[in-house]
DRENBA-946244 format. One line per field, with one value per residue: residue in one letter; chain; x, y, z of N, C-alpha, C in turn. Coordinates in Angstrom, 2 decimals. Layout:
BEGIN
tiba = [a / ...] .
kekol = [A / ...] .
nxx = [X / ...] .
nyy = [Y / ...] .
nzz = [Z / ...] .
caxx = [X / ...] .
cayy = [Y / ...] .
cazz = [Z / ...] .
cxx = [X / ...] .
cyy = [Y / ...] .
czz = [Z / ...] .
END
This chain:
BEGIN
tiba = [x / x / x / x / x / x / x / x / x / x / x / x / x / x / x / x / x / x / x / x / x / x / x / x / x / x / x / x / x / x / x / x / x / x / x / x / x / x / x / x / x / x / x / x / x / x / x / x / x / x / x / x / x / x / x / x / x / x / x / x / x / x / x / x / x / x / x / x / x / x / x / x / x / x / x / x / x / x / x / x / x / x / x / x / x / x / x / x / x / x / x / x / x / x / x / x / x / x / x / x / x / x / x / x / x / x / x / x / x / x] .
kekol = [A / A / A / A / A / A / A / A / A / A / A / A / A / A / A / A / A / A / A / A / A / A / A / A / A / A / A / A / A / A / A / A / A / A / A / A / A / A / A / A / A / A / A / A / A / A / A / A / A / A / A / A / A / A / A / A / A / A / A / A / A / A / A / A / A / A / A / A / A / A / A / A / A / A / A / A / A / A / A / A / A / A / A / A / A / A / A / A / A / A / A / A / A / A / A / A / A / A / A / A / A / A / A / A / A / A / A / A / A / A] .
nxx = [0.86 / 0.78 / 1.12 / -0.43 / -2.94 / -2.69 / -3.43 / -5.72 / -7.70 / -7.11 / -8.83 / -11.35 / -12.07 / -11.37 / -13.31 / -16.45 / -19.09 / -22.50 / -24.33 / -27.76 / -28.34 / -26.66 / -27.27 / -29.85 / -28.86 / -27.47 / -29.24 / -31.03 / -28.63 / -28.75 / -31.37 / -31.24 / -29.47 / -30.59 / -33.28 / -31.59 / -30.58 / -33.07 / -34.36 / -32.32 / -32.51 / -35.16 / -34.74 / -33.51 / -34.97 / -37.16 / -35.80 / -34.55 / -37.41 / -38.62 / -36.52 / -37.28 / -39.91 / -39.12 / -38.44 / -39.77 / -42.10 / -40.75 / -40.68 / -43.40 / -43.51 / -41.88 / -43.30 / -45.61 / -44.22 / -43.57 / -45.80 / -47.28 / -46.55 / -47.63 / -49.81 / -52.48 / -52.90 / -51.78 / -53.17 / -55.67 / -55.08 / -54.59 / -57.18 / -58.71 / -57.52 / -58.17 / -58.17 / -55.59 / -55.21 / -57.38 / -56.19 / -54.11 / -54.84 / -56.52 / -54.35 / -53.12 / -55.06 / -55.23 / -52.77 / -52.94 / -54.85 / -53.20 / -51.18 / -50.90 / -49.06 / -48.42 / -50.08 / -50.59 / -50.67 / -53.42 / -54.85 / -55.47 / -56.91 / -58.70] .
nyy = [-1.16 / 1.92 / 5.61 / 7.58 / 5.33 / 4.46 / 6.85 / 7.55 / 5.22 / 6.08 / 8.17 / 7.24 / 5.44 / 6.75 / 8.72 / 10.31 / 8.71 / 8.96 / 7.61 / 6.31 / 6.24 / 7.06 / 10.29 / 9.92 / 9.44 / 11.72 / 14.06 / 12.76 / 13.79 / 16.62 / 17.13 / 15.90 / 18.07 / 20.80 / 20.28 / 19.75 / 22.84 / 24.24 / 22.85 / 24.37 / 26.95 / 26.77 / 26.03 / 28.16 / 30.18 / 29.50 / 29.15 / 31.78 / 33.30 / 31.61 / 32.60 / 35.67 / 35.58 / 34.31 / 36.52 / 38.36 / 36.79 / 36.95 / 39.70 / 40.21 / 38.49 / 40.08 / 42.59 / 41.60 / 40.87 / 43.04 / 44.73 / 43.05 / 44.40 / 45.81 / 47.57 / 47.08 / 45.64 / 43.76 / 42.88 / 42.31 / 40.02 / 38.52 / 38.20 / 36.73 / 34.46 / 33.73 / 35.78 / 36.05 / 33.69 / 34.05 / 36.36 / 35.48 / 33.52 / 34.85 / 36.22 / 34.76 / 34.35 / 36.47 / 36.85 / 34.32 / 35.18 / 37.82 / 36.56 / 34.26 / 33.06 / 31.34 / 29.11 / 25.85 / 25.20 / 24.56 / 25.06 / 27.69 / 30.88 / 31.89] .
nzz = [0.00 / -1.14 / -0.31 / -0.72 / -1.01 / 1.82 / 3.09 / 2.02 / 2.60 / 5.90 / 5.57 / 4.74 / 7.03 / 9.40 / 9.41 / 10.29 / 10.74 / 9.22 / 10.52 / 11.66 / 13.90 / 15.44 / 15.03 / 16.27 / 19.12 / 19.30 / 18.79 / 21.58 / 23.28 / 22.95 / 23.98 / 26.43 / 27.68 / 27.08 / 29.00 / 31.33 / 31.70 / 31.72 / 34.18 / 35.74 / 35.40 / 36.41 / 38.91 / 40.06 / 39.92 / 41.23 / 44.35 / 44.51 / 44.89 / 46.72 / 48.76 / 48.69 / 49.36 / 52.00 / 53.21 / 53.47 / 54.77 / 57.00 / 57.70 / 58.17 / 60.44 / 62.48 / 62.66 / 63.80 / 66.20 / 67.32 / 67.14 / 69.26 / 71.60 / 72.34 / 74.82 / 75.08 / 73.10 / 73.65 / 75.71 / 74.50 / 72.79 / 75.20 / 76.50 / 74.37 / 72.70 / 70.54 / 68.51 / 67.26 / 65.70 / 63.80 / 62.94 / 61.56 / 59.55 / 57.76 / 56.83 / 55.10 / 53.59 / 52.46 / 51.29 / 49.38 / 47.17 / 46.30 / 45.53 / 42.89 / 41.31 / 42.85 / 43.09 / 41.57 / 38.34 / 37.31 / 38.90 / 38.78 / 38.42 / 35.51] .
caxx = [0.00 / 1.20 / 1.12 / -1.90 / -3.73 / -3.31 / -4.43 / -7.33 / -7.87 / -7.47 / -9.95 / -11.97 / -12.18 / -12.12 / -14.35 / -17.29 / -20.50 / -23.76 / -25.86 / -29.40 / -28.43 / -25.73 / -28.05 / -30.77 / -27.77 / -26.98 / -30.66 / -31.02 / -27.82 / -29.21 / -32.52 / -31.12 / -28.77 / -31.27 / -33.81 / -30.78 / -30.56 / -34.29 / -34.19 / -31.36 / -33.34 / -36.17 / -34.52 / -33.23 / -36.28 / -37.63 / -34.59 / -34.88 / -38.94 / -38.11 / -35.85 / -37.72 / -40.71 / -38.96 / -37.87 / -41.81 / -42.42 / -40.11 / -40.77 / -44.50 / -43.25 / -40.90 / -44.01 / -46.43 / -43.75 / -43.43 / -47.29 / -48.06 / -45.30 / -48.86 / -50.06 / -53.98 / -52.92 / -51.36 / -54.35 / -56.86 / -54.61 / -55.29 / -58.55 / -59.45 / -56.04 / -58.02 / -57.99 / -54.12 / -55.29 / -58.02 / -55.61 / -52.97 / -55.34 / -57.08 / -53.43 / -52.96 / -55.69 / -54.69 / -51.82 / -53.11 / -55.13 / -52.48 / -49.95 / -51.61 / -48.69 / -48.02 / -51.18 / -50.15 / -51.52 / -54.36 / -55.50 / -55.47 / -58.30 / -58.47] .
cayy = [0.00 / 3.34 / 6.58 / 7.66 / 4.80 / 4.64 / 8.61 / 7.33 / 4.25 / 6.38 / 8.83 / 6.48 / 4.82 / 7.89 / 10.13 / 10.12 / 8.32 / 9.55 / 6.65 / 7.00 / 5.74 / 8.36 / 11.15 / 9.99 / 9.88 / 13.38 / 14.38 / 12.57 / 14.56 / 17.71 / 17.54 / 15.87 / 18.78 / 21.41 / 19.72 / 20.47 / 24.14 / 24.54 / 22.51 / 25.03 / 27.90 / 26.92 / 25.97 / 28.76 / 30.85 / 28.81 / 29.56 / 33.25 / 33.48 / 31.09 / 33.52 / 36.94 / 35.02 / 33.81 / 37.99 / 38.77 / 36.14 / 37.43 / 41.12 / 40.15 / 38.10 / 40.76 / 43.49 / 41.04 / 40.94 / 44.67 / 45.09 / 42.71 / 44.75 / 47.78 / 46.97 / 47.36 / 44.10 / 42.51 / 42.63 / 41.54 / 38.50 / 37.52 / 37.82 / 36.31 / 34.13 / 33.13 / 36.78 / 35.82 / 32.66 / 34.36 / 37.03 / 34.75 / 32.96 / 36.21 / 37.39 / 33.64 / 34.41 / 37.86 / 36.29 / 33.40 / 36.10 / 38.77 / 35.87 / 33.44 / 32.26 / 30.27 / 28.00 / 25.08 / 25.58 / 23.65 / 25.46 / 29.21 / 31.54 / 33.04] .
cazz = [0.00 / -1.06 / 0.49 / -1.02 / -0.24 / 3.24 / 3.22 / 1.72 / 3.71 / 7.08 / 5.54 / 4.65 / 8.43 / 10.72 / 9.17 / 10.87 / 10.14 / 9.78 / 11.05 / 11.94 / 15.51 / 16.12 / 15.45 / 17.37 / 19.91 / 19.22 / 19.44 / 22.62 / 24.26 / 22.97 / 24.42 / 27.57 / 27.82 / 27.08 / 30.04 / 32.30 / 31.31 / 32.13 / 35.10 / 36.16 / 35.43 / 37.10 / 40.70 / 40.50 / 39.99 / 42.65 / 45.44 / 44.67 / 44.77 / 48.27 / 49.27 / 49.08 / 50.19 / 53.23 / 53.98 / 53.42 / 56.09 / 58.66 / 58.16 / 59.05 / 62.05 / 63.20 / 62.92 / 64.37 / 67.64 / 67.78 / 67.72 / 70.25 / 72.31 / 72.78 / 76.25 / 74.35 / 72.24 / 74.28 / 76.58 / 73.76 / 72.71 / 76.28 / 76.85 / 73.04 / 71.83 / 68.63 / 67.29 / 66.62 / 64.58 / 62.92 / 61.77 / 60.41 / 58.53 / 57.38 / 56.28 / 54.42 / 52.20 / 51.36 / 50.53 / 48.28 / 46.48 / 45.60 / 44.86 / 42.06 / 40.90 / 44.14 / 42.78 / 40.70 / 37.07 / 37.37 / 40.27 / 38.78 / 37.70 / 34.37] .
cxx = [0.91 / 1.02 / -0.16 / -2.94 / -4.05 / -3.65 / -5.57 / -8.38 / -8.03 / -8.70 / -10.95 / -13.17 / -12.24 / -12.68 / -16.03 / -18.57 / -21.85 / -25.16 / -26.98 / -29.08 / -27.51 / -26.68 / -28.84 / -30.36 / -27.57 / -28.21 / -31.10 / -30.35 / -28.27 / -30.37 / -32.57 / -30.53 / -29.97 / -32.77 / -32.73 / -30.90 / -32.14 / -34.50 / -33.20 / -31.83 / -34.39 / -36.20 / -33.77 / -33.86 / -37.11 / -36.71 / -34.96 / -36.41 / -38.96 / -37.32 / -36.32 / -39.29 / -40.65 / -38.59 / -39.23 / -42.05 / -42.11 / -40.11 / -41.84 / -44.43 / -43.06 / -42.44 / -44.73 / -45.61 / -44.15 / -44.86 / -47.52 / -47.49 / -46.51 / -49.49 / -51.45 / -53.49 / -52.81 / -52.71 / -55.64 / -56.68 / -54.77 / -56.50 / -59.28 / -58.01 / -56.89 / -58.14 / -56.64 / -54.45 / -56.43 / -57.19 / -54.21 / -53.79 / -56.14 / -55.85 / -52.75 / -53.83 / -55.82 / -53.29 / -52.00 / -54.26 / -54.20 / -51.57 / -50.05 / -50.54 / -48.04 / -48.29 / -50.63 / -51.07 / -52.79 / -55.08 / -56.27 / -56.64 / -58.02 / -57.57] .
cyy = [1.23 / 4.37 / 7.23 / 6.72 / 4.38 / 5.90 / 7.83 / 6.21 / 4.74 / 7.74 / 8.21 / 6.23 / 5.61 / 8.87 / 9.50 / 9.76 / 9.08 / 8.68 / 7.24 / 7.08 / 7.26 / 9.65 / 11.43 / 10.31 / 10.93 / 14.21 / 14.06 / 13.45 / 15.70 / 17.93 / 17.05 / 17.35 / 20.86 / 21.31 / 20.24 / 21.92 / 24.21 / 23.78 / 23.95 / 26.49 / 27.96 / 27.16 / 27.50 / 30.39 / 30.55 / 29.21 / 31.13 / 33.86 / 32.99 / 32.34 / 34.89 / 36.49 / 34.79 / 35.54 / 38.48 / 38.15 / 36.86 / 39.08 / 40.89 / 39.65 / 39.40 / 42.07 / 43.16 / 41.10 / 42.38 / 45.05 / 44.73 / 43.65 / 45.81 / 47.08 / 46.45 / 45.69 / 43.00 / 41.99 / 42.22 / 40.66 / 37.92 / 37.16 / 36.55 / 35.85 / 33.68 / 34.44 / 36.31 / 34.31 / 33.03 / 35.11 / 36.33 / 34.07 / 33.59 / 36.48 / 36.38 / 33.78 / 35.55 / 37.23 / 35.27 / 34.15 / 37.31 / 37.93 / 34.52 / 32.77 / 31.19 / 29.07 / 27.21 / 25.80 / 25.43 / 24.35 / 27.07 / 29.68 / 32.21 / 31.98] .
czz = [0.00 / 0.02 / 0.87 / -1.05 / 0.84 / 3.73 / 3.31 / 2.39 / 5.43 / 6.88 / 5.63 / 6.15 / 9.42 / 10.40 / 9.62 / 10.16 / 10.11 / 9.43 / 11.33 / 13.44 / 16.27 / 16.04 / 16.11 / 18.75 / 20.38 / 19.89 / 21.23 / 23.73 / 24.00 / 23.46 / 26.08 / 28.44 / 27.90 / 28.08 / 31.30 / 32.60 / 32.12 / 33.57 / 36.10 / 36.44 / 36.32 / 38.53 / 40.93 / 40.44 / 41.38 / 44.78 / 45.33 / 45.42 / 46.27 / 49.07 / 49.64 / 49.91 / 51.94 / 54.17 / 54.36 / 54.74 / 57.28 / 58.94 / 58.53 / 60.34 / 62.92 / 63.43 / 63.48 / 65.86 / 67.85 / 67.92 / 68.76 / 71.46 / 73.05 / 73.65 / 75.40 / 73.33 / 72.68 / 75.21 / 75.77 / 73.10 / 73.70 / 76.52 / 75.31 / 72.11 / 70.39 / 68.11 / 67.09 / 65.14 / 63.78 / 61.78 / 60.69 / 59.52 / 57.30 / 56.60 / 55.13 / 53.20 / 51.64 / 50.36 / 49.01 / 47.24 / 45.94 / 44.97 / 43.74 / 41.61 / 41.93 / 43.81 / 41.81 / 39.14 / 36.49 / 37.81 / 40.08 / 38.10 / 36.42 / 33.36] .
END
């Protein structure tokens, strides 16, 4: 074998195929790969949205301490402890009304 036919012989043999299988292959890693990406996006839509959520929470805690702190509150959480569980549940469904996208997709109006 010449020079030029083992060129042509290693062209031949490592130039790449284009099976049906390898593309599907290809296809496969590109749509696994692109599932990642959106996965990636999402948690981290999710962590953020968690995150200012969880500041929301604790600035209502933190104002809910400092109220009860007014002698006048404090003295009508004693006499009547379910106004405290009326108003958290009262302040739960302000919440699940201004915040719709909380609701799964299924779940939403409109």
């Amino acid at each position: 074998m010449d020079e030029a036919g083992f060129e042509a012989l290693l062209k031949r043999e490592l130039a790449p195929s284009e099976a049906p299988a390898e593309s599907a292959f290809v296809a496969r890693v590109d749509r696994a790969v692109a599932e990642a990406d959106l996965y990636r996006r999402a948690r981290r839509r999710i962590l953020r949205q968690l995150g200012s959520e969880g500041l929301a929470v604790g600035a209502v805690g933190a104002s809910l301490a400092f109220v009860t702190q007014v002698p006048d509150v404090r003295e009508a959480l004693t006499q009547a402890p379910e106004l405290l569980s009326i108003a958290g549940l009262l302040l739960l469904l302000f919440w699940l009304l201004v915040h719709p996208k909380s609701l799964p997709a299924s779940r939403r109006v409109g």
